[in-house]
N, C-alpha and C positions, 0 to 999 in steps of 0.2 A: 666818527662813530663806526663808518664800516671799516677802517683800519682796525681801532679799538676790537672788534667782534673778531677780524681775520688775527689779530694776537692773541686773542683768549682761546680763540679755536686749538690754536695752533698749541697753544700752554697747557689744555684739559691733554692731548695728545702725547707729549712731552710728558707731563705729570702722571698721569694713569703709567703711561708704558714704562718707563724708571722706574716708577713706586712697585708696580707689577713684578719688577728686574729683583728689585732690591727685596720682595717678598719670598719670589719663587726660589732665590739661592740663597738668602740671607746675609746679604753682601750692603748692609745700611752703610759702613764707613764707608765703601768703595764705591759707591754711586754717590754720597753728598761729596766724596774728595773728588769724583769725573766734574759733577757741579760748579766746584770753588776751583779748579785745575780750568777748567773751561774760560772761566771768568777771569782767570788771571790771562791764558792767553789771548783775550779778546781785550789786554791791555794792551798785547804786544803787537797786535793788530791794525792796533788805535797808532802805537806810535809809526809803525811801517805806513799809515797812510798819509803818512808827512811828502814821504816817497812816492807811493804806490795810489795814492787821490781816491776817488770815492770807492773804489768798489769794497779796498780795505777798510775805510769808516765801516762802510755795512755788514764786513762778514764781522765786524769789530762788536757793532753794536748786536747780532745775532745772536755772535757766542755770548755775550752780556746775559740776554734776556731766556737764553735756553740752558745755561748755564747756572741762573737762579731757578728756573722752572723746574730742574734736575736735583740741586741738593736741597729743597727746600722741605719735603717731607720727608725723606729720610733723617735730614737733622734734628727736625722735632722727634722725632721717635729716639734720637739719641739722646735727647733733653730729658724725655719723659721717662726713658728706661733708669739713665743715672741718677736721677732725682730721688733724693729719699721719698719714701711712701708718707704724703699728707704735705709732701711741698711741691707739687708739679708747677701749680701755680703758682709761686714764688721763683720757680724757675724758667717758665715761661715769662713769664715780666721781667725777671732780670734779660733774659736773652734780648727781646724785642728793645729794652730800656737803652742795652750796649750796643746792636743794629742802628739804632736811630743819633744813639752819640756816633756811629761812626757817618752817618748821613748826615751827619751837621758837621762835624769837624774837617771832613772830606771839601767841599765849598769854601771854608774857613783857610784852610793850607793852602790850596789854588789859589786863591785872592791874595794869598802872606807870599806864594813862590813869583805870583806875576809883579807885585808893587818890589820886589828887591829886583826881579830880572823881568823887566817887561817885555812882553811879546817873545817870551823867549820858551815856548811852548813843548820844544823839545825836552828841556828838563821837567817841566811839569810832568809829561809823560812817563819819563823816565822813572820818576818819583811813585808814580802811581804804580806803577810797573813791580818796582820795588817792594812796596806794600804790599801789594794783591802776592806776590811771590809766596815773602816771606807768612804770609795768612797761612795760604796755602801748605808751605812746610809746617806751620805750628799745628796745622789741623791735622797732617800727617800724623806727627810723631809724638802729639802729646794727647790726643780726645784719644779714648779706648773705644772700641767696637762693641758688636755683641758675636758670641759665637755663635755659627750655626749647631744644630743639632741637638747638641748635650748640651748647650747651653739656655736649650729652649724655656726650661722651667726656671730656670734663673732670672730671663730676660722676661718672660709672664707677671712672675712675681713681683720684681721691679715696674712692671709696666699696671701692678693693680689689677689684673684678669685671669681668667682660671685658664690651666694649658688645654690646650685643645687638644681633639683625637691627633691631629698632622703633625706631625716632628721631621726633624731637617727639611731638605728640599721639597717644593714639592713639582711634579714630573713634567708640569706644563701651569700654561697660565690660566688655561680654563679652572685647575683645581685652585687657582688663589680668589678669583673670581665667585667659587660656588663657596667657598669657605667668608667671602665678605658677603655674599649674599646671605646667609646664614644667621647675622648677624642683628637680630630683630632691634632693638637700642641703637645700635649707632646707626641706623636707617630712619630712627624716628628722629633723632639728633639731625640726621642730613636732613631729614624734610623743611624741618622747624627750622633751622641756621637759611635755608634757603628763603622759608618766609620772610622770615623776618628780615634779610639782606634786600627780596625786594623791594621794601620801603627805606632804604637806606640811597641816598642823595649822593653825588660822589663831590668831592672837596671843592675842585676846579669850578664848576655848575654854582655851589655855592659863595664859593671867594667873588665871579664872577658878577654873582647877583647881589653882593656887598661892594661891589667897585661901582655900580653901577648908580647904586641908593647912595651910597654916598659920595660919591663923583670926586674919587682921590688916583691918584694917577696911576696907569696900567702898571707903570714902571714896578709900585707896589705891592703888585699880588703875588711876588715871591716872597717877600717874607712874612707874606699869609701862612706859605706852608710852611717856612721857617718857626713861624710861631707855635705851630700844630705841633710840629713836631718836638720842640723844645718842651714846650706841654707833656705831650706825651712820655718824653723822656723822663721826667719828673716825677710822672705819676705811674708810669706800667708795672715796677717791682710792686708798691704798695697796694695796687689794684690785686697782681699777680698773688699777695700774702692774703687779702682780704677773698678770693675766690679757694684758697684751700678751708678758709674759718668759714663762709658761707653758702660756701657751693659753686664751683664755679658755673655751672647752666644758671643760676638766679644773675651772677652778676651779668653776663649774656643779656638776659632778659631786662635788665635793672640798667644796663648801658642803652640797648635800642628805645625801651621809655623814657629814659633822656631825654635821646634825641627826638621823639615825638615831640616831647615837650615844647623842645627848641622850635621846631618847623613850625608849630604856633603859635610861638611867642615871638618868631626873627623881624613877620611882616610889621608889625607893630610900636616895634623900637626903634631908639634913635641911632642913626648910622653907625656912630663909632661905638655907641654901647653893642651896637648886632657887631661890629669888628670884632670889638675887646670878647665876650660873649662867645660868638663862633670858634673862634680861637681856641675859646677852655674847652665847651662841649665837645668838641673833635677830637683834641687831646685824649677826654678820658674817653669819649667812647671809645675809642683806638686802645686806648689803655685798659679797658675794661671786659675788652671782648676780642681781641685777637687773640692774645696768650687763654685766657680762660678756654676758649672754646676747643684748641688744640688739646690743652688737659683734661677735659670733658673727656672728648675722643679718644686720650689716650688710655681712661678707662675704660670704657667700653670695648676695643677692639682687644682679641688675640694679638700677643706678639708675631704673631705669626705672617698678617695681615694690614699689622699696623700702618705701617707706609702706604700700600694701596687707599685704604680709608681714610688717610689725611690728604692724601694729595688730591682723591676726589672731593672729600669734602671743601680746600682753597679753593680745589676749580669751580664747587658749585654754587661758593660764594662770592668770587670774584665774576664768575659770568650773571650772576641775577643781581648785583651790584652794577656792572656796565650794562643789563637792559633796565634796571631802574631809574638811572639816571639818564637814559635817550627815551627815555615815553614821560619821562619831569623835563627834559627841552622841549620836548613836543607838547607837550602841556602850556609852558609855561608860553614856547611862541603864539600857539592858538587860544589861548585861554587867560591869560593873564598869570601873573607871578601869585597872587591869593588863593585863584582857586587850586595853582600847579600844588602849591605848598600844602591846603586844606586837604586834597588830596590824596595827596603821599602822606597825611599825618592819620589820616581815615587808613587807609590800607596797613600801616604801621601797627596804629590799634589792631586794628583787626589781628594781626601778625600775632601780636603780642598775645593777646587774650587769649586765641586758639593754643598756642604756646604753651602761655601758665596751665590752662586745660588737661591738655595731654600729658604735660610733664609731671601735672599733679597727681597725675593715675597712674602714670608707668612707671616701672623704677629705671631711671638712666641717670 
C-alpha cells in the first residue's frame, strides 16, 4: 500500500504537470506521442536488461508507467475533440473496448511465442519491441492533432463548450490553472467522481476475498482479471453508445449503484456464483463509468484546459480508489469481511444519493 500511495503520488505529479504542458502551448499530439515514444523505449529497456540486469528492468518499468501517466489525458481530449457531437461516448467505449483487447491479446502472444520457442525470451522482447514501435509511428502519422490558436474555436466546438476569453498560448501555468479554476461544473464533477470512487473496492481486495470463500487455488486469480476484463471488453462500446442516449453522469452514477448492490449481495452467495457474479459487475462497472465519465468532462471543460482537468480528474480518482481500498483491508483485518463490506456499501450509498442530489440541481 505504501508503494501503491508513492506511485500515485508520483502519477498526480506527472499527470498535472504534462496535461499543464499540453494546455499551456497546445501541444495535445506532442505530449500523448512523448507518452507512447516513452513506452516504447522502456521496451527497449526491457530487452537491454537481458544484458544490463536489474537496473535496466527498472528504468524499463519507470518509463512503462510515466510513460502512460503522460499520454493518458491528452489522448482523451484527442478522442473527445474528434468525435462527432452526441458520440463521445461511443467513442470513449470503443477506445477503452480496443485498450483492453490489446491487454488480453498482449498475454495471449507471449504464451503462443514461449510454447513455439521456449525460454527463448530475447524474441519475446524483441516482438514487443516491434509493436510498441510500430503503435508509436501509426500514432505519429495517422491521429490528426488540434491546432493551437486559430484553431481554438474549432477544437471548443468539437469538444461541446463555449470558446473561452484565452486563445493560443497561454504565458505561464498559473494562467491554465486560474482558467481550470474557473470552471464551476467540472469541479462539482471532480468532487462527486471522488465520492463516489471512495467507496469503490479495488479488484485484487476483492478477487482475493473470492479465493479465499471459496478456497480455489492462488494459481487462479489471474484469470479473475482476465475475466474482468474480457467482460469489460464486451461491454465498454455499448455502455459508451448507451451514455451519449442517457447521460453519461446518470450512467456513472447507475455503474457505482451497481456496485453497491454487489458489496451486499457478495457476502451471502455461493462461492462460485460470487466468482461468476464478480466477474460481470466489474466488467460493466469498468464499462460503464470510465469512458462515460471522461465524456462527461469533456463537456464541461474549455478546449483550452481540457487536458489539465482530465488528468486531475484520473488522479483524483485513482488516488481515492487506492485510499478506499487500504481503510476496506483495515476494515476487513480488524473487523470482519461483513461489517468491511456493510461499510463501504453504507458510504457508497451515501456517495451516491449526495450525487443524484447535486447533479439534480446543477446543470453539468
Amino acid at each position: 500500500r505504501l508503494m501503491g500511495c508513492v506511485y500515485w503520488g508520483g502519477a498526480v505529479v506527472v499527470r498535472l504537470s504534462t496535461g499543464i504542458w499540453a494546455d499551456r502551448f497546445q501541444k495535445h499530439k506532442s505530449v500523448a506521442a512523448l507518452g507512447y515514444g516513452m513506452s516504447a523505449v522502456a521496451k527497449l529497456a526491457l530487452l537491454l536488461s537481458m544484458q544490463w540486469g536489474l537496473l535496466a528492468a527498472l528504468i524499463s518499468l519507470g518509463l512503462d508507467r510515466v510513460g502512460k501517466a503522460v499520454r493518458t489525458a491528452p489522448r482523451d481530449v484527442l478522442i473527445a475533440a474528434h468525435a462527432e457531437s452526441g458520440q463521445k461516448g461511443a467513442a470513449f467505449g470503443l477506445h477503452r473496448a480496443m485498450d483492453a483487447v490489446g491487454a488480453l491479446a498482449g498475454p495471449l502472444l507471449a504464451f503462443a511465442l514461449l510454447a513455439l520457442t521456449p525460454e527463448d525470451y530475447t524474441l519475446l522482447l524483441v516482438v514487443s519491441l516491434i509493436i510498441a514501435t510500430l503503435g508509436f509511428l501509426a500514432f505519429l502519422g495517422k491521429v490528426p492533432g488540434l491546432k493551437p490558436g486559430g484553431n481554438q474555436e474549432r477544437s471548443s466546438r468539437l469538444l461541446d463548450v463555449p470558446v473561452s476569453k484565452t486563445q493560443g498560448e497561454f504565458s505561464s501555468w498559473k494562467e491554465v490553472l486560474k482558467q481550470l479554476k474557473s470552471q464551476h461544473s467540472f469541479w462539482l464533477l471532480l468532487w462527486c467522481a471522488a465520492a463516489l470512487s471512495f467507496g469503490v473496492i479495488s479488484d485484487g481486495l476483492l478477487y482475493l476475498y473470492l479465493q479465499q470463500k471459496s478456497q480455489v487455488a492462488v494459481t487462479w486469480l489471474p484469470l479473475f482479471y482476465s475475466g474482468t476484463a474480457l467482460i469489460f471488453v464486451l461491454a465498454a462500446y455499448p455502455f459508451g453508445k448507451l451514455a451519449d442516449r442517457v447521460g453519461a453522469k446518470w450512467l456513472v452514477v447507475a455503474g457505482h449503484a451497481l456496485l453497491m448492490i454487489w458489496y451486499l449481495s457478495l457476502q451471502f452467495l455461493p462461492p462460485l456464483v460470487g466468482i461468476a457474479g464478480t466477474l460481470l459487475v466489474m466488467g460493466c462497472f469498468y464499462a460503464a463509468t470510465d469512458g462515460a465519465l471522461m465524456a462527461q468532462a469533456a463537456k464541461l471543460l474549455p478546449s483550452e484546459v481540457c487536458t489539465t482537468g482530465m488528468a486531475l480528474l484520473g488522479a483524483v480518482v485513482g488516488l481515492m480508489r487506492l485510499l478506499s481500498s487500504t481503510l476496506f483491508f483495515f476494515f476487513w483485518q480488524w473487523n470482519g469481511q461483513v461489517v468491511a463490506f456493510t461499510a463501504f456499501s453504507v458510504v457508497l450509498g451515501i456517495s451516491i444519493a449526495a450525487t443524484v442530489f447535486l447533479w439534480s440541481k446543477a446543470e453539468i
